[in-house]
Backbone as a chain_set.jsonl record, in Angstrom:
{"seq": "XXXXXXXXXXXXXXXXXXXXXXXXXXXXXXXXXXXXXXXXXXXXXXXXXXXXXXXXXXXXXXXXXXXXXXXXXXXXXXXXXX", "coords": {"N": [[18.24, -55.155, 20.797], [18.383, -51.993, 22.497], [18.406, -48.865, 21.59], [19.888, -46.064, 22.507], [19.507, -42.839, 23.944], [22.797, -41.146, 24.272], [23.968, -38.653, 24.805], [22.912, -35.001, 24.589], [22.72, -32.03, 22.687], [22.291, -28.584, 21.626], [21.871, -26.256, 19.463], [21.514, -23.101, 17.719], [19.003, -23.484, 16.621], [18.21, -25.981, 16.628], [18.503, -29.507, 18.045], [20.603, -31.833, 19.053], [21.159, -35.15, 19.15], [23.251, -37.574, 20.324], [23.57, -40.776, 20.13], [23.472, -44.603, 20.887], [24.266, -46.286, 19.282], [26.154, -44.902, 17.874], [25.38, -43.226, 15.825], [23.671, -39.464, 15.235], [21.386, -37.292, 15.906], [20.188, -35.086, 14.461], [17.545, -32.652, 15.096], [14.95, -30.43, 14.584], [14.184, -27.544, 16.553], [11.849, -26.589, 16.652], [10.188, -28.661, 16.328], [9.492, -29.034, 18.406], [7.6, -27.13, 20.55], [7.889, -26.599, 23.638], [10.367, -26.862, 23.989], [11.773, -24.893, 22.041], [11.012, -22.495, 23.258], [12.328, -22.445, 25.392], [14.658, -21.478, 27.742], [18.242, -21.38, 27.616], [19.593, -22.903, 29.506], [17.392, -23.837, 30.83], [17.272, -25.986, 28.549], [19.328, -27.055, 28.875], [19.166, -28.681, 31.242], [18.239, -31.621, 31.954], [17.528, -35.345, 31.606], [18.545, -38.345, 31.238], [17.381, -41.794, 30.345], [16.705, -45.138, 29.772], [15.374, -45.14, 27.739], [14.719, -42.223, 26.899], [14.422, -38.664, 26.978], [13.833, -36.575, 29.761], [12.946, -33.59, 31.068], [12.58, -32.353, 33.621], [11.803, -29.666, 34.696], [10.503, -28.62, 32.557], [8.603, -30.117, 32.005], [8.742, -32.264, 30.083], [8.682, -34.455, 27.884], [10.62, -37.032, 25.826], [10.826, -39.644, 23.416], [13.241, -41.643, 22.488], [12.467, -43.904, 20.136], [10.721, -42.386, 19.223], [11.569, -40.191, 17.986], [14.4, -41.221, 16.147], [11.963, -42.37, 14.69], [10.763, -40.243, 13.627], [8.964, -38.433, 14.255], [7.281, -35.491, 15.19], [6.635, -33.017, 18.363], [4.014, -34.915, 20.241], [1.894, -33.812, 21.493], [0.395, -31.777, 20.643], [-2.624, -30.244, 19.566], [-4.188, -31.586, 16.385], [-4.182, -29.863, 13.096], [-7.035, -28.027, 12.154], [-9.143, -28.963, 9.123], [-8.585, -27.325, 5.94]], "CA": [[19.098, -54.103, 21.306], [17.932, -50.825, 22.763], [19.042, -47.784, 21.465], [19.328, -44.451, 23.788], [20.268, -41.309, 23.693], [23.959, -40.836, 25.211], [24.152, -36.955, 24.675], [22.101, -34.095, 24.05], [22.961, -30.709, 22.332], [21.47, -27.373, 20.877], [22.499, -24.938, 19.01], [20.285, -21.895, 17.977], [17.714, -24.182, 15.857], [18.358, -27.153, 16.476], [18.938, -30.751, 19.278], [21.715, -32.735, 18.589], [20.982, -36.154, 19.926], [23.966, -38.717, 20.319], [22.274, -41.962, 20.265], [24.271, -45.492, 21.771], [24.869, -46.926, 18.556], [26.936, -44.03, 16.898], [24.262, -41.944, 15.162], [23.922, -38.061, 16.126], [20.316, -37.003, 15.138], [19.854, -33.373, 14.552], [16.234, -32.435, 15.074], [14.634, -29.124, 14.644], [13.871, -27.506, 17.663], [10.279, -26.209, 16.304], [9.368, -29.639, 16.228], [8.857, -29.169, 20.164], [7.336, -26.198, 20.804], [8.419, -26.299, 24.763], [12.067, -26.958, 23.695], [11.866, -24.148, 20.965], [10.869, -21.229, 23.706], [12.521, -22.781, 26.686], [16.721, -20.764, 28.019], [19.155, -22.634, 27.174], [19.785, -22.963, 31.112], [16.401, -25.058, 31.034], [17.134, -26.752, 27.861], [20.366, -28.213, 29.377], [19.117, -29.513, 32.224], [17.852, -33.091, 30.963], [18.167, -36.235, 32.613], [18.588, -39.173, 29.833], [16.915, -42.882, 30.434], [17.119, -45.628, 28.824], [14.292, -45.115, 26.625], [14.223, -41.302, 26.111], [15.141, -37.785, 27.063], [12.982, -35.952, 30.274], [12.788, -32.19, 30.94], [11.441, -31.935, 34.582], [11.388, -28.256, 34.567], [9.392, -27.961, 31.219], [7.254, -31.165, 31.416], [8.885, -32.153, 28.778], [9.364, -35.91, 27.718], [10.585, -37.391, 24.309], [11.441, -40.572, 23.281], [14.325, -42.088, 21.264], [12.01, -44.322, 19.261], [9.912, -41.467, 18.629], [12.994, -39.162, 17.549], [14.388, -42.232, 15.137], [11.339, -42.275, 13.417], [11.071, -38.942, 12.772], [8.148, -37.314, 15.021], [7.538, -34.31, 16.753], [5.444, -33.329, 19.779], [2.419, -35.905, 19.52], [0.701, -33.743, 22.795], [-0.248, -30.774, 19.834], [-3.791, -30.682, 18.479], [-4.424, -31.551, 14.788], [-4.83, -28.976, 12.627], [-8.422, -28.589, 11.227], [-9.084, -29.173, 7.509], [-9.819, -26.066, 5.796]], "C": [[18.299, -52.807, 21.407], [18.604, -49.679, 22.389], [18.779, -46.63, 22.139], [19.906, -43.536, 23.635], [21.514, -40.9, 24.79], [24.987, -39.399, 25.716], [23.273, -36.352, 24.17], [22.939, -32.71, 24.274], [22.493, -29.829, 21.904], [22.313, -26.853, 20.642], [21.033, -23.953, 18.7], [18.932, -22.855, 17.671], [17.789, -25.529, 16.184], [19.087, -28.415, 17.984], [19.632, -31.496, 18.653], [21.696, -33.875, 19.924], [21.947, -37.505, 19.764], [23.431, -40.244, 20.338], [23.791, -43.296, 20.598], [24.957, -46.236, 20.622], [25.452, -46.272, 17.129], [26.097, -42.817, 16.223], [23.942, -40.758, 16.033], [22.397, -37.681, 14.856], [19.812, -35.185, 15.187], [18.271, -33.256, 14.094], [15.67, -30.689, 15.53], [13.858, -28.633, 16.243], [12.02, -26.584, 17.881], [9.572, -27.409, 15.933], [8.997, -29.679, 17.656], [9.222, -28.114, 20.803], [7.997, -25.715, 22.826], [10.319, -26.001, 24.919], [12.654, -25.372, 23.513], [12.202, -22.643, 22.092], [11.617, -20.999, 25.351], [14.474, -21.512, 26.377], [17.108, -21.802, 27.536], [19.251, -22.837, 28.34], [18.272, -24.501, 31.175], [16.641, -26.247, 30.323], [18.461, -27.745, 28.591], [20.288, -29.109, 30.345], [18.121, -30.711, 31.961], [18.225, -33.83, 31.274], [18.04, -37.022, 31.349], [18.002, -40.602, 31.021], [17.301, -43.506, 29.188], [16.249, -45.904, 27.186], [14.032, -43.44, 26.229], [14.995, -40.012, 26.743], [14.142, -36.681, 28.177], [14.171, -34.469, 30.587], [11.916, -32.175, 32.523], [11.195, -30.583, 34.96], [10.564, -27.261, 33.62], [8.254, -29.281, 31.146], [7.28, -31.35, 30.58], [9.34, -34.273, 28.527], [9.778, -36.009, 26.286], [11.146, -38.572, 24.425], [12.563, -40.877, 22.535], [13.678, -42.801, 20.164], [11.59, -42.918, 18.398], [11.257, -40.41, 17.439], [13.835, -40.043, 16.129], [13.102, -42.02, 14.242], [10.559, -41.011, 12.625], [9.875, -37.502, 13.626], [8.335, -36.761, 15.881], [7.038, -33.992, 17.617], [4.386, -33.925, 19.081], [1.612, -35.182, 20.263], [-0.338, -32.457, 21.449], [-1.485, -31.153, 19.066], [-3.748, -30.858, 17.142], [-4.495, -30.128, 14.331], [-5.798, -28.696, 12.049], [-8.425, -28.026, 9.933], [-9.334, -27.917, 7.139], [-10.1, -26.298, 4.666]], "O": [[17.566, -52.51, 20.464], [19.622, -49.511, 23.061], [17.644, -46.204, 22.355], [21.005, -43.529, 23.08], [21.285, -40.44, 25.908], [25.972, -39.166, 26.416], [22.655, -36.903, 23.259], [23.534, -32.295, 25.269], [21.587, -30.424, 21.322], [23.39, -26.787, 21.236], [19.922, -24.03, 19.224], [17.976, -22.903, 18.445], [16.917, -26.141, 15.567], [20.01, -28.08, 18.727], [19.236, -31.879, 17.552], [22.01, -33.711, 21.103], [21.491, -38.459, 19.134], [22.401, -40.272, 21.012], [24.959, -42.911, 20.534], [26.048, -46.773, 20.812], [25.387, -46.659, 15.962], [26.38, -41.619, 16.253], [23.906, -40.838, 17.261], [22.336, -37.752, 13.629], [19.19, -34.473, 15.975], [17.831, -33.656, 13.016], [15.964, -30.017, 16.519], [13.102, -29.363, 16.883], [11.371, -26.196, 18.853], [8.508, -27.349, 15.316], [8.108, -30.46, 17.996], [10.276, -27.846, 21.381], [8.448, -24.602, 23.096], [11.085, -25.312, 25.593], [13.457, -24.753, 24.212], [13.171, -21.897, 21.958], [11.58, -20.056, 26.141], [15.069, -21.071, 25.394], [16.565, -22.833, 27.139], [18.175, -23.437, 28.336], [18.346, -25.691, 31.481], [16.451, -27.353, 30.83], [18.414, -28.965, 28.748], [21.009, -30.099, 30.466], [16.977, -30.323, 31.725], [19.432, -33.718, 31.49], [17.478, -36.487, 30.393], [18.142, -40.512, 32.241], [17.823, -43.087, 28.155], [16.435, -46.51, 26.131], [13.221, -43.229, 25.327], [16.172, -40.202, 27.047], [13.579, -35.814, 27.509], [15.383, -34.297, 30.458], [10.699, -31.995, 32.531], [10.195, -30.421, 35.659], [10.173, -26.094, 33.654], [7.292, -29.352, 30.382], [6.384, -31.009, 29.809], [10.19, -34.982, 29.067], [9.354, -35.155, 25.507], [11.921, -38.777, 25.359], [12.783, -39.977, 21.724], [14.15, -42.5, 19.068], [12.0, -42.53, 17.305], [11.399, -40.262, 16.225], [13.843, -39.42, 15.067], [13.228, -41.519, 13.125], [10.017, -40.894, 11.526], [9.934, -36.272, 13.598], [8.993, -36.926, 16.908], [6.686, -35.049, 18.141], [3.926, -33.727, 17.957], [0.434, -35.494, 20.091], [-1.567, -32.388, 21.463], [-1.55, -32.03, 18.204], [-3.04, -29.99, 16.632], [-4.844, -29.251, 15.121], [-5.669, -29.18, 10.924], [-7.914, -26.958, 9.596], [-10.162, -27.26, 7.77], [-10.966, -25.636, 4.096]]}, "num_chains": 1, "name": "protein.A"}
């Protein structure tokens, strides 16, 4: 079974992601820096698939796996050791 995201929400901090098999995943919205700095006007506009959540006005993709298991943008460099 595939699970997908069947709603998306924000509030100030935060994405509220409905998902297909009941679960509502609230994810910080400084885990994805494009999200974080984007209007809300941009952030709403979001097309859903069946595998994730695109952004064609921010170049923004995310997955549902990814989001389930808990990560946040993967495109961000490491941080180096100090």
């Amino acid at each position: 079974m595939t699970i997908s995201a069947t709603d998306v929400k924000f509030d100030e901090d935060s994405m509220w992601v409905s998902l297909s098999d009941g679960r509502i995943l609230g994810i910080p919205l400084a885990w994805f820096p494009k999200l974080l700095i984007a209007s809300p006007e941009q952030r709403n506009h979001f097309e859903l698939s069946p595998y994730g959540i695109h952004w064609e006005d921010l170049d923004e993709d995310i997955s549902v796996a990814g989001l389930i298991a808990g990560r946040g943008d993967q495109t961000r460099a490491p941080l180096a050791a100090e």
